[in-house]
ROVEXTI-56175 format. One record per atom (N, C-alpha, C): residue number from 1; residue in one letter; x, y negated, z negated. Coordinates in Angstrom, 3 decimals, padded with zeros to 6 digits. Atoms other than C-alpha are relative to their C-alpha. Layout:
N
{pos NUM, code A, u X, v Y, w Z}
...
END
This chain:
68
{pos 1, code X, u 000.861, v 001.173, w 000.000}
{pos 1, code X, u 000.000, v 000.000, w 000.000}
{pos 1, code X, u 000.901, v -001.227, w 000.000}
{pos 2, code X, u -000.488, v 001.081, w 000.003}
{pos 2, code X, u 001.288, v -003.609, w 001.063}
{pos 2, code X, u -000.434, v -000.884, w -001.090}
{pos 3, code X, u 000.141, v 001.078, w 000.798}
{pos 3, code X, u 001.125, v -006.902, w -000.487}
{pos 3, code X, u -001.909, v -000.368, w 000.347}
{pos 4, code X, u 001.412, v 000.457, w -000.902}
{pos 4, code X, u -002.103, v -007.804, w 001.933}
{pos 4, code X, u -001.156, v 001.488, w -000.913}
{pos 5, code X, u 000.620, v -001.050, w 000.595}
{pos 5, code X, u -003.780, v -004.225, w 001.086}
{pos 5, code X, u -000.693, v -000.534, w -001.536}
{pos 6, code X, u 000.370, v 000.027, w 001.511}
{pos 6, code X, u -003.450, v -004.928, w -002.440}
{pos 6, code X, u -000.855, v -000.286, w -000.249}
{pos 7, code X, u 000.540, v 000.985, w 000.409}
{pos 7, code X, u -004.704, v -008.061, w -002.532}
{pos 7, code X, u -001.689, v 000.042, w 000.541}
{pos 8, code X, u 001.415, v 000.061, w -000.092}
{pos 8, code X, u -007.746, v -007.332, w -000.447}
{pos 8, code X, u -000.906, v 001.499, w -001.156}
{pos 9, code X, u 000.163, v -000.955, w 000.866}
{pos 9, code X, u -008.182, v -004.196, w -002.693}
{pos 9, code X, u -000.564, v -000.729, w -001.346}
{pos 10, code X, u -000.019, v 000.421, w 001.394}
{pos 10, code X, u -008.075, v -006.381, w -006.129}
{pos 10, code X, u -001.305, v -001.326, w 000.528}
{pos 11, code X, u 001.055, v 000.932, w -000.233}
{pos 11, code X, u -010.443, v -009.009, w -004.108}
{pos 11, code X, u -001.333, v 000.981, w 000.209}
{pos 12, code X, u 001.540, v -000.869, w -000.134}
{pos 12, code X, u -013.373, v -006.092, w -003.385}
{pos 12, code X, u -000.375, v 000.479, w -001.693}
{pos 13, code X, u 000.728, v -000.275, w 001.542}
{pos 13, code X, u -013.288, v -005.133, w -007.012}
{pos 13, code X, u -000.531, v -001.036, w -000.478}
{pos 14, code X, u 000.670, v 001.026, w 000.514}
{pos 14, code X, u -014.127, v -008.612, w -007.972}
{pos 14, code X, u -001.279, v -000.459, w 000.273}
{pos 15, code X, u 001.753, v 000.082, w -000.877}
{pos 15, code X, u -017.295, v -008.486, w -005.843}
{pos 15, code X, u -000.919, v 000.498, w -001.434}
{pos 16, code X, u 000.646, v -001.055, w 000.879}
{pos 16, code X, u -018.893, v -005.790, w -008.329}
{pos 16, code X, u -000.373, v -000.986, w -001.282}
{pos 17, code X, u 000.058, v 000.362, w 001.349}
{pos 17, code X, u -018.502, v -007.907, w -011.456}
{pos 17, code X, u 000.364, v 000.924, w -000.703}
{pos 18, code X, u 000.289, v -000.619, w 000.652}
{pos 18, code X, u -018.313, v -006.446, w -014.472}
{pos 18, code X, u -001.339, v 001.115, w -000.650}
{pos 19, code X, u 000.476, v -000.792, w 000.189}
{pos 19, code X, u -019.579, v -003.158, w -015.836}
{pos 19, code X, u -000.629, v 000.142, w -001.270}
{pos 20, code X, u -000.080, v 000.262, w 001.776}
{pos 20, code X, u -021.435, v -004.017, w -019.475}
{pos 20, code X, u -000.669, v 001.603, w -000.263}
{pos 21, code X, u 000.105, v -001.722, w 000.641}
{pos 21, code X, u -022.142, v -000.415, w -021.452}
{pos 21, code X, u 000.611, v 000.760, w -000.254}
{pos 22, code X, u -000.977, v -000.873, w 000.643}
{pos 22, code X, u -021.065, v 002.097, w -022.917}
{pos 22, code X, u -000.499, v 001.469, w 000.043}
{pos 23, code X, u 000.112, v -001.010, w 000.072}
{pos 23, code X, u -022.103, v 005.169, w -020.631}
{pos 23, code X, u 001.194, v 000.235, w 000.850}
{pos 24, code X, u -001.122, v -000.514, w 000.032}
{pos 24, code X, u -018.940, v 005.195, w -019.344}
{pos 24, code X, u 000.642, v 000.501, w -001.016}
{pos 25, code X, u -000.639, v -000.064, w 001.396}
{pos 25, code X, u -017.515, v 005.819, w -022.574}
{pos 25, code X, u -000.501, v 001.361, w -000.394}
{pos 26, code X, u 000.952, v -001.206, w 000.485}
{pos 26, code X, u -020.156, v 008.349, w -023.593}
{pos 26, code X, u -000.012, v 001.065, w 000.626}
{pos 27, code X, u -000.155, v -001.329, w -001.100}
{pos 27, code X, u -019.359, v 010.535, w -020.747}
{pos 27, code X, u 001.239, v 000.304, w -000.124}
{pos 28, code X, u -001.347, v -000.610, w 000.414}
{pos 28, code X, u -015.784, v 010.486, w -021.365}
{pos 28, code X, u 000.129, v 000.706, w -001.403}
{pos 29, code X, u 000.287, v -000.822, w 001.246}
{pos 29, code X, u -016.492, v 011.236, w -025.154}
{pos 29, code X, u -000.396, v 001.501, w 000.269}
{pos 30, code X, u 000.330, v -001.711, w 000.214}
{pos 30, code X, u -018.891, v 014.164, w -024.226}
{pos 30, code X, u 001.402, v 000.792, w 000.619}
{pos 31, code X, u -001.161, v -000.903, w -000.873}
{pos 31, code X, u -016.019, v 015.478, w -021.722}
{pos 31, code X, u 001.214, v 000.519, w -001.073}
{pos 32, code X, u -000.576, v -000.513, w 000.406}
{pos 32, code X, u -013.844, v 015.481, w -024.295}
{pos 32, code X, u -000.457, v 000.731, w -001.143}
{pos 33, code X, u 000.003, v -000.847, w 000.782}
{pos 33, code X, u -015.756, v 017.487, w -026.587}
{pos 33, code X, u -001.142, v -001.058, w -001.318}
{pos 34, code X, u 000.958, v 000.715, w 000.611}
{pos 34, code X, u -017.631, v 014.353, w -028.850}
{pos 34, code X, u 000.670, v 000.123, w -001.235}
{pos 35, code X, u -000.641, v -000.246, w 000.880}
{pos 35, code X, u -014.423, v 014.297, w -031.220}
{pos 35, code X, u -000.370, v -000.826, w -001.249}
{pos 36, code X, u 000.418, v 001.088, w 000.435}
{pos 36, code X, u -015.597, v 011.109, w -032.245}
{pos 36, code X, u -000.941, v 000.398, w -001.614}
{pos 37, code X, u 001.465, v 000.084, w 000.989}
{pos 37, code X, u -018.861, v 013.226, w -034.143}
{pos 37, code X, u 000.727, v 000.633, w -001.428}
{pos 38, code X, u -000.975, v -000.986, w 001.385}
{pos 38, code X, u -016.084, v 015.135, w -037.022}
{pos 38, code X, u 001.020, v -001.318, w -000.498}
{pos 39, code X, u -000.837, v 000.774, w 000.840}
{pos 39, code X, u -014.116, v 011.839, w -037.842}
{pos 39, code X, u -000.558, v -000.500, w -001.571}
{pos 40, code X, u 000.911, v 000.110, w 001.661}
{pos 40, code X, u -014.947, v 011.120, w -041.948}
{pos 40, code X, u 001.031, v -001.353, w -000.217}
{pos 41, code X, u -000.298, v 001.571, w 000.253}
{pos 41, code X, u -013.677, v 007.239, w -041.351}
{pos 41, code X, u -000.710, v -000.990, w 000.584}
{pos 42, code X, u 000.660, v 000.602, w -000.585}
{pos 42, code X, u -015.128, v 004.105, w -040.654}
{pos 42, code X, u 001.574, v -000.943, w 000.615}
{pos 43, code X, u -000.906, v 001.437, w -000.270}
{pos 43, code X, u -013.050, v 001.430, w -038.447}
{pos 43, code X, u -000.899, v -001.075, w 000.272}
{pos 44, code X, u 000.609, v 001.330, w -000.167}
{pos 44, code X, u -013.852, v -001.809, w -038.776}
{pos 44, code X, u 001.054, v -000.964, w 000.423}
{pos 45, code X, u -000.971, v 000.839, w -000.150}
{pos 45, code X, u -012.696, v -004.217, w -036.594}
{pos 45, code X, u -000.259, v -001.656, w 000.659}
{pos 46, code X, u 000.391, v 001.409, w -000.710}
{pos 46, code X, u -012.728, v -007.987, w -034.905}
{pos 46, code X, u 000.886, v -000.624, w -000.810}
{pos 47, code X, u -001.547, v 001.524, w 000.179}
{pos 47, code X, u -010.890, v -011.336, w -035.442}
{pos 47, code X, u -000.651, v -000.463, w -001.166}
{pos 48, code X, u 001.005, v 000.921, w 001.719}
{pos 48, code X, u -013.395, v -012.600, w -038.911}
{pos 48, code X, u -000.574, v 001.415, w -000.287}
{pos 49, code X, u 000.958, v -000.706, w 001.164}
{pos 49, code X, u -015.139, v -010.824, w -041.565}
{pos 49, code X, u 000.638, v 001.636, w -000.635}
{pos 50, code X, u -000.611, v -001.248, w 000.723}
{pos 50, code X, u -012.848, v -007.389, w -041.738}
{pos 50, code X, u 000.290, v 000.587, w -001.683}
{pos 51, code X, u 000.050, v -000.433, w 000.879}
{pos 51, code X, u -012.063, v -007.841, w -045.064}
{pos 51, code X, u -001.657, v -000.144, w -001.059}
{pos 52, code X, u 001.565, v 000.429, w 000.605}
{pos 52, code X, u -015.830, v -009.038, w -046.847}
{pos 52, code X, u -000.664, v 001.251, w 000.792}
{pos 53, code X, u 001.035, v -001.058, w -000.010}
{pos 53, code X, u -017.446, v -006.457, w -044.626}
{pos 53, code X, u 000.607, v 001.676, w -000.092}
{pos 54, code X, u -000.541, v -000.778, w 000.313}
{pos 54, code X, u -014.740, v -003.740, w -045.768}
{pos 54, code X, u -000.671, v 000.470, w -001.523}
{pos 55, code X, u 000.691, v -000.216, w 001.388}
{pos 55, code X, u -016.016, v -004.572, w -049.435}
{pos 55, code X, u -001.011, v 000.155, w -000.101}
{pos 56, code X, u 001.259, v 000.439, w 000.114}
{pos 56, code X, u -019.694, v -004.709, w -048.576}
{pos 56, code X, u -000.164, v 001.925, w 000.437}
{pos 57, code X, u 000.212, v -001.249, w -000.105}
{pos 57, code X, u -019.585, v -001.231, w -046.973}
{pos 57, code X, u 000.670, v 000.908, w -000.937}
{pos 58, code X, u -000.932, v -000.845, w 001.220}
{pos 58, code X, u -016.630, v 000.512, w -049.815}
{pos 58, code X, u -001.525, v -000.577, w -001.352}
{pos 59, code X, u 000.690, v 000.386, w 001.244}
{pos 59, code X, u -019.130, v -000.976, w -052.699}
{pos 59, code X, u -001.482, v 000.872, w 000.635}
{pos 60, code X, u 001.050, v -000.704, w -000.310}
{pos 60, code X, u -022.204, v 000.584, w -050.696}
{pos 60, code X, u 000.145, v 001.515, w 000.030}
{pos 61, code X, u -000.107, v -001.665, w -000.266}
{pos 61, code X, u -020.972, v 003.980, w -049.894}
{pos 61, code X, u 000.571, v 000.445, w -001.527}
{pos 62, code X, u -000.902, v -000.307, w 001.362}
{pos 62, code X, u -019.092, v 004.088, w -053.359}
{pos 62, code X, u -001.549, v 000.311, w -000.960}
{pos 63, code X, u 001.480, v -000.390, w -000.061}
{pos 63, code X, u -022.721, v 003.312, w -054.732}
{pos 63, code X, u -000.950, v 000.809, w -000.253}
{pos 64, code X, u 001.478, v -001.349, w -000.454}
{pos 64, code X, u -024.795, v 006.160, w -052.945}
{pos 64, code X, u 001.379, v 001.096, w -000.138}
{pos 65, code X, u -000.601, v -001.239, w 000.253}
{pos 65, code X, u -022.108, v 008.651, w -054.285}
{pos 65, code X, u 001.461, v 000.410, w 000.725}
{pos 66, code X, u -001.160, v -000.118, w -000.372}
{pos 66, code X, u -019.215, v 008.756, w -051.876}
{pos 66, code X, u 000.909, v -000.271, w -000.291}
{pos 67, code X, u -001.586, v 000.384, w 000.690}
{pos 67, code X, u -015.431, v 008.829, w -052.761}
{pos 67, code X, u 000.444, v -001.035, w 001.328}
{pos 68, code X, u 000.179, v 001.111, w -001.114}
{pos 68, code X, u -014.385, v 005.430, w -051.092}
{pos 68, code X, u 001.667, v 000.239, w -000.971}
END
């Protein structure tokens, strides 16, 4: 693939837009088996609130009986 190729290559994907959802995702999960459904953690993540909604869920699950 050239320079030209590329570029018209990286210009047809931009047609499409973006793809919002998450059954791409869900199909790669099942494929691999749905490892996701046996993990016994939560992640919590983003740029604000990680730690306040770390304590809000550890004080809830602690709570209703779980070892937090």
């Amino acid at each position: 693939m050239d320079y030209a190729q590329a570029r018209r290559y990286v210009a047809g994907t931009l047609k499409f837009g973006m793809k919002l959802g998450l059954e791409r995702m869900q199909a790669l999960m099942a494929e691999l088996g749905n490892p996701q459904d046996h993990l016994k953690f939560i992640h919590i993540a983003g740029t604000n609130g990680k730690g306040s909604t770390s304590m809000y869920v550890a004080c809830s699950l602690a709570s209703a009986g779980f070892r937090v």
